[in-house]
C-alpha positions in Angstrom: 23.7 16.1 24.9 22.6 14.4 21.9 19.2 16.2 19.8 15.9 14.8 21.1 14.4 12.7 17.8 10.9 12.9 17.2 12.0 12.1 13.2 13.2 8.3 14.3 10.9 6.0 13.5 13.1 3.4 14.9 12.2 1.6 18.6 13.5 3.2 21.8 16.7 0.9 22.3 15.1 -0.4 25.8 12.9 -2.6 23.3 16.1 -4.7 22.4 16.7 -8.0 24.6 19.8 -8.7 23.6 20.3 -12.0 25.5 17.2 -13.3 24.8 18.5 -13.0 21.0 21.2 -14.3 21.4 19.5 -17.4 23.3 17.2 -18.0 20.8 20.5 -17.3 18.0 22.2 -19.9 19.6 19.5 -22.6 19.9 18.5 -22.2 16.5 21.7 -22.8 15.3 22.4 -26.3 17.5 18.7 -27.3 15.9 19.5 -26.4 12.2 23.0 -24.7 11.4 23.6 -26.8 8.4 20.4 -25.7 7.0 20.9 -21.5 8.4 24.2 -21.2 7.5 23.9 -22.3 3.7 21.8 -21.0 0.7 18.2 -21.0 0.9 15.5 -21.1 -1.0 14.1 -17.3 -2.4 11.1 -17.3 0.0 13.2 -17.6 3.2 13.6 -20.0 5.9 11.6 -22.9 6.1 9.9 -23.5 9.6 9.1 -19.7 9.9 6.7 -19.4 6.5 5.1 -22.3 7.8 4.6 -21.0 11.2 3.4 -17.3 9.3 1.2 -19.4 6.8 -0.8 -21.1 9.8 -1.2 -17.7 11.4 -2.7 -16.4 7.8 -4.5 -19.6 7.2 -2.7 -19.6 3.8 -0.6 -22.2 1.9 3.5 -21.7 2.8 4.4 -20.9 -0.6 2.5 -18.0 -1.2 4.3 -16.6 2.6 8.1 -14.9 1.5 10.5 -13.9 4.4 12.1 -10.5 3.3 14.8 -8.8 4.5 12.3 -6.1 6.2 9.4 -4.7 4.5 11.2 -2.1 2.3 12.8 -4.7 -0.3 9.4 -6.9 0.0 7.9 -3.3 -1.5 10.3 -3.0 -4.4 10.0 -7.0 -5.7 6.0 -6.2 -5.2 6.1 -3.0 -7.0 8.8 -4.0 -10.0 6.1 -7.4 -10.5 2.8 -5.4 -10.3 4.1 -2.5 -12.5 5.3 -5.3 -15.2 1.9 -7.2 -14.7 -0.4 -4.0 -14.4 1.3 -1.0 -15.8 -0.6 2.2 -14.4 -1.1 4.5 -11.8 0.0 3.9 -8.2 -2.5 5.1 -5.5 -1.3 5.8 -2.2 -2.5 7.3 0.8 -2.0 11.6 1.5 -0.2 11.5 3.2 2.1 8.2 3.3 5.2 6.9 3.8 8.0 8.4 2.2 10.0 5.6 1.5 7.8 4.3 -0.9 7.4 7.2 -3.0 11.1 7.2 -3.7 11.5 3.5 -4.7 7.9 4.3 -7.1 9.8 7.8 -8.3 13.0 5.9 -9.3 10.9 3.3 -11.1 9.3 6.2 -13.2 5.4 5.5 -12.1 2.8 7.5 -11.7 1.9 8.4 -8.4 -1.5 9.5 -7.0 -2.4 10.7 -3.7 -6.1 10.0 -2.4 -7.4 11.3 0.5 -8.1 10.6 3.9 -9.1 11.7 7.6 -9.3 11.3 10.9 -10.3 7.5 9.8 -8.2 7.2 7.7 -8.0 6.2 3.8 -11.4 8.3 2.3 -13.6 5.4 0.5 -15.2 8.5 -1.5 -12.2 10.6 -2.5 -10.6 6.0 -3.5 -14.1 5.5 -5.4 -13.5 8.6 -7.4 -10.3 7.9 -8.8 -10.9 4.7 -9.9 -13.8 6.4 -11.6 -11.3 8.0 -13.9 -10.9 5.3 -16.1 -7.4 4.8 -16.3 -5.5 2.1 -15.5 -4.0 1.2 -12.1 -1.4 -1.1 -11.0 -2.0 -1.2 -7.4 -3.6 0.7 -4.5 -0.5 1.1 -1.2 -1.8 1.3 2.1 -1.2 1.7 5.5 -4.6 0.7 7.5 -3.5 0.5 10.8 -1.6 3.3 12.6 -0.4 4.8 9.7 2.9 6.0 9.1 3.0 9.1 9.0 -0.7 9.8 10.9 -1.0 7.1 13.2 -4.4 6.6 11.5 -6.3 3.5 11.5 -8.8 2.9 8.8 -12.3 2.2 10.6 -13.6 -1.4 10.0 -16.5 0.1 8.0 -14.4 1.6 5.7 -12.4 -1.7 5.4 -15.3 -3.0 4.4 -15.8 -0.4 1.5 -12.5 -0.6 0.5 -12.7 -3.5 -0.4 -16.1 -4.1 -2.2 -14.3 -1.0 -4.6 -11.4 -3.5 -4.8 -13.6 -6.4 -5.9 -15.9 -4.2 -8.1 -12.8 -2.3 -9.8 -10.7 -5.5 -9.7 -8.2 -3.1 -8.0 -4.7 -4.7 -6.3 -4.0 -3.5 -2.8 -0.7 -3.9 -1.2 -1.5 -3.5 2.4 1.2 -2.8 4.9 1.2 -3.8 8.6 4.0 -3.0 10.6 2.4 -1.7 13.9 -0.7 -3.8 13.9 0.8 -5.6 16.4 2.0 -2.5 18.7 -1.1 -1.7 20.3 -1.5 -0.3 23.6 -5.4 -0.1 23.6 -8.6 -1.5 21.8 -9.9 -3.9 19.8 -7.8 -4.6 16.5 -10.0 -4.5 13.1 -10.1 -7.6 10.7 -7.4 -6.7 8.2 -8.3 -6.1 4.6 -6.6 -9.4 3.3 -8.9 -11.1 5.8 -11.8 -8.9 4.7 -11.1 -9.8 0.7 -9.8 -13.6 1.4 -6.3 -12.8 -0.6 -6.9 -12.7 -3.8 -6.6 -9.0 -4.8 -4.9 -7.9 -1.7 -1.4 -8.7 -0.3 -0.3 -8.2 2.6 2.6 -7.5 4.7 4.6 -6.8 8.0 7.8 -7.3 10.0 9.3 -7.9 13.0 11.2 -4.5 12.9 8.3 -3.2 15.4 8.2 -6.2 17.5 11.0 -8.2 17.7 13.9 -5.5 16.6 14.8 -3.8 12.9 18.3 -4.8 13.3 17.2 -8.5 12.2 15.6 -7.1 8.8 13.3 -10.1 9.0 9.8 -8.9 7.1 7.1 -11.1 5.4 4.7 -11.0 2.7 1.6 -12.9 2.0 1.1 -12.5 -2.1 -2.2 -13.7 -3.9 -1.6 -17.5 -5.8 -1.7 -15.7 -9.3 1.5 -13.2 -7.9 3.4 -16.4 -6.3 5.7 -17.6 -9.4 6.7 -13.5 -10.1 7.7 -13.1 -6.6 9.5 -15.9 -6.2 11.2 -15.6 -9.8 12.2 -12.1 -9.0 13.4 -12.6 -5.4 15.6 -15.2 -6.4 16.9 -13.1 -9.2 17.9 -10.3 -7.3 19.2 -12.3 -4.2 19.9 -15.4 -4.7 19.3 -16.6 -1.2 17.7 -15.1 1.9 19.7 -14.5 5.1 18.6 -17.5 6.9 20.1 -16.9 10.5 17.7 -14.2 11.3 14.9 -15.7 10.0 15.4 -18.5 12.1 15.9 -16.2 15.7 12.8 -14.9 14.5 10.9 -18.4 14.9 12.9 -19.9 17.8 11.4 -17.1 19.7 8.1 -18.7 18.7 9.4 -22.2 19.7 10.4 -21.4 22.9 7.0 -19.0 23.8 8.9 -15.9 23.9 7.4 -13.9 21.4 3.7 -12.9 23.0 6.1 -11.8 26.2 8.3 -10.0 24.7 6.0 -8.1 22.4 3.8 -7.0 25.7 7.3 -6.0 27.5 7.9 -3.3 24.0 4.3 -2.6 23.9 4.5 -1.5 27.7 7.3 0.7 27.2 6.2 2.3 24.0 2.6 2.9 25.1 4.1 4.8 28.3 6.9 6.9 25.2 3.0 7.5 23.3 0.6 8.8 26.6 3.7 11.0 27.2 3.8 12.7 24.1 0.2 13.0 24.1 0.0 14.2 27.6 3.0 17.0 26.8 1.2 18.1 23.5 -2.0 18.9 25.6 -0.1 20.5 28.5 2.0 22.9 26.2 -0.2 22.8 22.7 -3.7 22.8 24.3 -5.8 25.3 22.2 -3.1 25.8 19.7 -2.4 23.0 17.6 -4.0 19.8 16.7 -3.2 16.1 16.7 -4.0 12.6 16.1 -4.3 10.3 19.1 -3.3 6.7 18.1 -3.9 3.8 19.7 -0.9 1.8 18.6 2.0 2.5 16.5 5.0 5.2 16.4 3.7 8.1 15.4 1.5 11.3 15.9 0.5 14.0 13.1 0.8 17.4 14.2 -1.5 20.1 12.4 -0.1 23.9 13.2 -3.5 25.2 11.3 -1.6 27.0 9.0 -0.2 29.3 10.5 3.8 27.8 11.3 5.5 26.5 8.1 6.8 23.3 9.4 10.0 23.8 7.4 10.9 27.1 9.3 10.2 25.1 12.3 12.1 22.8 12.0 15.3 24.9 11.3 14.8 26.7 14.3 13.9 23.8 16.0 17.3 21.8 15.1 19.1 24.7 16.2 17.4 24.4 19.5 17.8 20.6 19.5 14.9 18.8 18.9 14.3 17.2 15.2 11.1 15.7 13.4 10.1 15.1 10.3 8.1 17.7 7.7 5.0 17.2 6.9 5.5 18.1 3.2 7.9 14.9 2.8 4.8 12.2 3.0 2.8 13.6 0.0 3.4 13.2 -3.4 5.4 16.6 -5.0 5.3 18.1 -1.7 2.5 20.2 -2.4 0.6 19.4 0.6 1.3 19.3 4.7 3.6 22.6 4.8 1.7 23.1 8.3 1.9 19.8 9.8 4.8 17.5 11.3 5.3 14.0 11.9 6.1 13.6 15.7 7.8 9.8 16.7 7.2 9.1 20.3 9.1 5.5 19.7 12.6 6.8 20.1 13.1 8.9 23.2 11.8 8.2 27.0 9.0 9.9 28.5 11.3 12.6 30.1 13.1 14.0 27.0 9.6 13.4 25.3 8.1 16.3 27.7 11.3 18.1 27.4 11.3 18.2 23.4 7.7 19.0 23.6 8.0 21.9 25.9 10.7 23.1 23.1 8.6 23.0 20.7 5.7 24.9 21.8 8.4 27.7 23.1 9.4 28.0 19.6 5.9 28.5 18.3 
């Protein structure tokens, strides 16, 4: 039997309708296939960054289709480093991702605090207080990967009034805003600040399916003629075809339905994990509870090093992800885990669960 992955931050495969892909492939291609199946221009397919720009209430060239939200981070980053050369601030912890494409590009990298609500506005407001330069602030607001976090909408609001009074960029990144299985969603920060300092972006990894690497970003006017310079540059042309599946589901009405069929089967992968980590964790560990998302942080309170755990927990055939890997140097998290309740059904859920705590 195959390892039970909490370390997948991918979508259980029962989120994929294939046909309904493949419906919406086909239609888009007997609407527009001369157009799909030639180049494009840098910023991706047509009728979806105008469809993105009305939802955003922005103008359709400052919108840019990527091909998922990982390269959008790397044209971001190379432009903002070049524009703003400085420190990077990111979240502790964060996404691990991004700390390798920043490593690689030789910045310097910050951690800055946070808690049970996420991104602290004090621990933010004291490192800018250092006086040295910074390129851009990279955050994860809402259901944070790796905490499942959401920023409160007071803190949002602090945020940014420091990125107004510090003239501080923010690249904020959305890619489970959308997956929510209860409560009321916060105004986003690019909503909050009106765009000009803060950029935003998200994907249709989470809600449509990753296979289609279709992401977007939403850049400030003064960023639009670097992105689309650089994206152009360094692919010539976007892939078109998936692009345009993504907005033929919007054509036809699809989307909405098919984003409540995932969100009914993850939040039933997410009140299992929750419910297994109380039954068999009660008392001795600790954990966030999101309300959307992929992911829950587990805190072993110091006295498990997550890294023995998880060769022992391999061996028994369950995998996640180290805490240690989502802060900057690895100096932080050695007793905490990143648990992904997206991957597997409830029943190996309860089962990798029950693992776990026989191992601790």
């Amino acid at each position: 039997m195959a390892p039970i992955s909490f370390a997948r931050g991918a979508p259980s495969p029962a989120c994929f309708d294939a046909d309904l892909v493949a419906r919406c492939a086909a239609a888009a291609l007997a609407r527009d296939g001369a157009t799909i199946l030639s180049y494009g221009a840098g910023g991706g397919y047509g009728p979806l960054r105008e469809l993105l720009a009305e939802r955003h209430a922005v103008d359709p060239a400052r919108v840019f289709a990527t091909t998922g939200g990982l390269q959008g981070f790397w044209l971001y980053s190379t432009v903002q480093l070049q524009r703003r050369p400085g420190r990077v601030l990111v979240e502790a912890p964060t996404y691990d991702r991004p700390l390798k494409l920043l490593r690689w590009q030789g910045a310097e990298v910050v951690g800055v605090a946070m808690d049970d609500e996420g991104l602290d506005p004090d621990a933010l407001e004291a490192e800018l207080g250092r006086g040295d330069d910074v390129s851009f602030l990279y955050t994860i607001p809402t259901f944070q990967n790796p905490s499942g976090r959401t920023l409160s909408a007071e803190r949002r609001r602090r945020v940014v009034e420091l990125c107004e009074a510090h003239d501080l960029h923010v690249l904020e990144d959305d890619p489970y805003g959308l997956v929510r299985y209860r409560g009321e969603a916060p105004p986003s920060l690019h909503a909050i600040e009106g765009g000009e300092r803060v950029t935003f972006t998200s994907s249709f990894s989470k809600t449509v399916a990753p296979g289609l690497r279709v992401g977007w970003f939403i850049v400030p006017e003064a960023l639009r003629g670097d992105y689309d310079d650089r994206a152009v540059s360094t692919y010539i042309s976007p892939p078109l075809l998936p692009q345009a599946i993504v907005h033929e589901l919007f054509v036809e009405g699809r989307f909405e339905p098919n984003l409540d069929r995932i969100r009914r089967i993850l939040g039933a992968q997410r009140d299992a994990m929750l419910a297994a980590l109380e039954s068999e964790l009660g008392g001795r560990a600790t954990w966030s509870t999101p309300d959307g998302g992929y992911f829950v942080w587990l805190e072993l309170g110091g006295r498990v090093e997550a890294a023995d755990l998880l060769v022992r927990a391999t061996e028994a055939g369950v995998t996640f992800v180290r805490g240690a890997d989502f802060y900057v140097g690895g100096g932080d998290g050695a007793s905490a885990a990143r648990l992904a309740f997206s991957y597997e059904p409830p029943e190996r859920i309860a089962e990798g669960v029950r693992t776990l705590a026989g191992l601790l």
